[in-house]
N, C-alpha and C positions, 0 to 999 in steps of 0.2 A: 619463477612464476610471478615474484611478486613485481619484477622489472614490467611483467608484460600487461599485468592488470595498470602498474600505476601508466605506463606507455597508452593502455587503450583508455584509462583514464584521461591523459591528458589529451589525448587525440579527440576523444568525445567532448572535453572541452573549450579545447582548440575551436572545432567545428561548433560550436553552440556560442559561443564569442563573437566568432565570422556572421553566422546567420543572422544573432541580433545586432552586430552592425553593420551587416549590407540591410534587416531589416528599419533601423534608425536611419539609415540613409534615403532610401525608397520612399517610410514615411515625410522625415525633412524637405525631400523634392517635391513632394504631393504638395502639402502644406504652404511650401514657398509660390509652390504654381497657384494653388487657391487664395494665398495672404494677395497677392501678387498682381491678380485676377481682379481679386474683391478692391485692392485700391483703385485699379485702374477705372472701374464701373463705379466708384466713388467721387472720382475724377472726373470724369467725362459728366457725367449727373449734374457736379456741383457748375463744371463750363458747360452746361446747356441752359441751368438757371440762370448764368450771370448772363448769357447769350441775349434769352428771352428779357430780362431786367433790360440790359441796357437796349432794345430792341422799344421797347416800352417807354425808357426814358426818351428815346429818338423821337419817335413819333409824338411824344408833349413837348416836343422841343417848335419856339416859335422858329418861323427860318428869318433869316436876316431882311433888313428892311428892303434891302435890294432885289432879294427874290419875291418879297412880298407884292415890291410895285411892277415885278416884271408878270408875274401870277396875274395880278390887277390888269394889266393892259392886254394880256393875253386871253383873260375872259373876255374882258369887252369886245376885240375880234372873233373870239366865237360868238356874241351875240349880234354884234355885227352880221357876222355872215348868217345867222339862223334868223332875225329880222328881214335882212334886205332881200336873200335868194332863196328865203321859203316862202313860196306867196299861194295862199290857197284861199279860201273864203273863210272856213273856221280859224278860228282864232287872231284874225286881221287886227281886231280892234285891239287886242292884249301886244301882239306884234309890236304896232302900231306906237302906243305908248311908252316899250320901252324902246325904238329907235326914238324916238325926240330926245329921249334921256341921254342917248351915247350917241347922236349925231351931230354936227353944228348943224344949222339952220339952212345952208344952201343945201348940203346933201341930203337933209331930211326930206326937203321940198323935190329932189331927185327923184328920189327912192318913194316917197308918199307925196305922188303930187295929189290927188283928188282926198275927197271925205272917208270916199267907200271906194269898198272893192268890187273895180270896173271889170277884172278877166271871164265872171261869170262863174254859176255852181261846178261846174267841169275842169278847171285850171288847177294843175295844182303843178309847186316847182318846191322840189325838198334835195336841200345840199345833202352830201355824206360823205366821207372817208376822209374828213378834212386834216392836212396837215401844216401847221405852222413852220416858219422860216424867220428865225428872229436877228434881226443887227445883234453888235456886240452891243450888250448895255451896262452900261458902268454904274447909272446910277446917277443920280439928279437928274439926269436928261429930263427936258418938257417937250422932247418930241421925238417920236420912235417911229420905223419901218417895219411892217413884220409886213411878210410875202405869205401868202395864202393857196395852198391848191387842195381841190375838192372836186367829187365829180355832182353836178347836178341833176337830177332828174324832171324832168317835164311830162304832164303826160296831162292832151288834153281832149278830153273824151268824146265832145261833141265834131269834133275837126281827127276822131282817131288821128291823134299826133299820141308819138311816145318815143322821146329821146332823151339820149343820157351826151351830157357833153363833159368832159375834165377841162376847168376851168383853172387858170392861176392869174392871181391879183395881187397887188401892192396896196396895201391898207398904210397909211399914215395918221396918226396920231396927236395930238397933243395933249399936256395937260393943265387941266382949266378947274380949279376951285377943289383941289386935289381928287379928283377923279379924271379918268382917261378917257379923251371924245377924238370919236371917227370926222376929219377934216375932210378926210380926197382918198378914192379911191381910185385906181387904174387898173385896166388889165390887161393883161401883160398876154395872155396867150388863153383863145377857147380852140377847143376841137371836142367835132362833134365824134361821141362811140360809136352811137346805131342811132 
């Protein structure tokens, strides 16, 4: 008898052995999966900060002189084109002033021959969808090509006229006392939409 108590003995501690380490093990796994978990979301957190930081430092970053003066000549074709092929009667006079500022002197006199605005209250011509086309530019250059297309709109109320044309130009450039002026314009292709 005493064989079989100390047998169920050991058998009940055989199995109470087993249980707490298949239970150490169960818990170890949980544990490893949450330690595990929590670094990887520690992780990820800390590379989303440095993400945003350096995202941050980009954007205070000046860009190279080269992009700077290619920026510089690229506004000036957009004012270009919103001076010359927006003509309506408000706002002429502000127009006005800045094409003298980014034009030379023959194209200005092109573009603004008279005082005033001769098309009358009903004229009105507003560029849009405008897309730049620029040469390769290296930098120093004092004279640039950038290709222009935009569709124009016309619409003039006393003459019910109302057309839209897609226009593309060749703007040329120079530059003159470090700033960039519209010399010669050409253009390259109009077609009318409607």
């Amino acid at each position: 008898m005493k064989n079989k108590a100390g047998v169920i003995l050991f058998g009940a501690l055989a199995v109470a052995i087993a249980g707490v380490t298949i239970w150490n093990i169960y818990l170890n796994q949980n544990i490893s999966q949450a330690t595990a978990s929590k670094q990887l979301q520690v992780t990820n957190d800390t590379l989303k900060q440095e993400n945003n930081e350096l995202k941050q430092e980009l954007n205070e970053v000046l860009p190279s002189a080269q992009e700077q003066q290619k920026r510089a000549y690229l506004d000036t074709v957009k004012q270009f084109i919103d001076v010359s092929y927006h003509r309506e009667k408000e706002g002429f006079e502000e127009r006005k002033k800045i094409a003298k500022a980014i034009m030379d002197k023959e194209l200005y006199a092109q573009f603004y021959p008279t005082e005033t605005f001769d098309y009358g209250n009903t004229y009105s011509s507003n560029p849009s969808d405008l897309h730049l086309y620029v040469q390769q530019f290296d930098g120093g250059q004092d004279e640039v090509k950038v290709i222009a297309e935009f569709t124009n709109h016309l619409v003039i109320k006393e003459e019910n006229v109302d057309d839209q044309t897609h226009d593309i130009i060749q703007v040329l450039l120079r530059k003159e006392e470090k700033k960039w002026i519209v010399y010669s314009v050409e253009e390259l292709k109009t077609e009318i939409l409607k």
